[in-house]
Structure formats: structure tokens, C-alpha cells
C-alpha positions as CSV (number, residue, x, y, z in Angstrom):
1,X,-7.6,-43.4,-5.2
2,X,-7.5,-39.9,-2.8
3,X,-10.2,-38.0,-1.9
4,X,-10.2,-35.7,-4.5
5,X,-11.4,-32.6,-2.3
6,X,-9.4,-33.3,0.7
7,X,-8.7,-30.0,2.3
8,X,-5.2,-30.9,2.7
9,X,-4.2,-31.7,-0.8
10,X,-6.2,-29.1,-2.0
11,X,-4.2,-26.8,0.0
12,X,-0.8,-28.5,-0.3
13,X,-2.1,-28.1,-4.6
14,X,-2.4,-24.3,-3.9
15,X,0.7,-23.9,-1.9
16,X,3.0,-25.9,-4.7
17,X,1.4,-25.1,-7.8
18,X,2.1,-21.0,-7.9
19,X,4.0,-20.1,-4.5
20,X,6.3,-17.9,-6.0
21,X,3.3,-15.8,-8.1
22,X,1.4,-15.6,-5.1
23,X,3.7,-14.1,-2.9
24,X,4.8,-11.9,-5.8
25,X,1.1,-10.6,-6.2
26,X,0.7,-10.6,-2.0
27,X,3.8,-8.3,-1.7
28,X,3.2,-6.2,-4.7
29,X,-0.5,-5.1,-3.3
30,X,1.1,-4.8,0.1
31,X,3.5,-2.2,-1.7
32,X,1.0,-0.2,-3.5
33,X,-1.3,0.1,-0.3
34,X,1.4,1.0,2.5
35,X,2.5,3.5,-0.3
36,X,-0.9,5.1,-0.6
37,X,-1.6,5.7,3.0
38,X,2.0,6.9,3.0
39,X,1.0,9.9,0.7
40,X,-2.4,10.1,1.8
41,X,-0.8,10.6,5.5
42,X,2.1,13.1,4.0
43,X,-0.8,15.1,3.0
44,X,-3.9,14.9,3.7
45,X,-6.7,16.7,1.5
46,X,-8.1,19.2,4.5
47,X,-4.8,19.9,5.9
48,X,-3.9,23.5,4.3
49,X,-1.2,23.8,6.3
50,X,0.5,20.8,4.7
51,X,-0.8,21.5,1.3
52,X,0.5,25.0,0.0
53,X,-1.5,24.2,-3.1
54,X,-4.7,24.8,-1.2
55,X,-4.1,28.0,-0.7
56,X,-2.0,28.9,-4.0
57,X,1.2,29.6,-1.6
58,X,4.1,28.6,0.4
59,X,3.2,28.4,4.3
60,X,5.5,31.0,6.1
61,X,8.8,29.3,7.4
62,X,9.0,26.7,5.2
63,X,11.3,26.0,2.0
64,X,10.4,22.7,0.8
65,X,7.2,20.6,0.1
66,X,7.4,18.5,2.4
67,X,4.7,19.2,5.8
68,X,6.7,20.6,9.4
69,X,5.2,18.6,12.4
């Protein structure tokens, strides 16, 4: 009978049992964070320049929403 906490059948039990859930999860958190720095860096929350609704209007030269750099 194995060693029933060898490292290496514990791991290669980890691996196999739910490879495809992990990697699922790992890439769906990846997602949601590399999107939230995206819009935190689109617009960040002391930048008025960026952020027309800080100061209630569009800033001068600029016809979208999106920030001029």
C-alpha cells in the first residue's frame, strides 16, 4: 500500500482530479482583475482631467469619454 500523503500523489490527485475547473476559475479571476486595473487606469478617481464627471463638464478639446494622453 502507498503512502497516502506522498507529496507527489497528492499533487498528481490535484492536478487530475479538476484540471480543467481550475484553470477555468485561474483564468476567470485573471480576467476580472486585469479588467479592473484597466478601468481603474482609464480613469483614475483624482484625475479631473480624465473624468469630466468630476467637474459636471466636458474638458475643452475633447469629444468623447475616453481620457487624451
Amino acid at each position: 500500500m502507498s503512502d497516502p500523503y506522498d507529496p507527489n500523489r497528492m499533487a498528481k490527485n490535484m492536478a487530475d482530479s479538476n484540471s480543467v475547473g481550475m484553470w477555468a476559475s485561474i483564468v476567470l479571476i485573471a480576467l476580472v482583475i486585469l479588467g479592473g486595473l484597466a478601468l481603474f487606469y482609464a480613469n483614475p478617481p483624482g484625475d479631473v482631467a480624465s473624468n469630466p464627471a468630476a467637474t459636471g463638464q466636458s474638458p475643452a478639446g475633447t469629444t468623447g469619454s475616453a481620457p487624451s494622453r
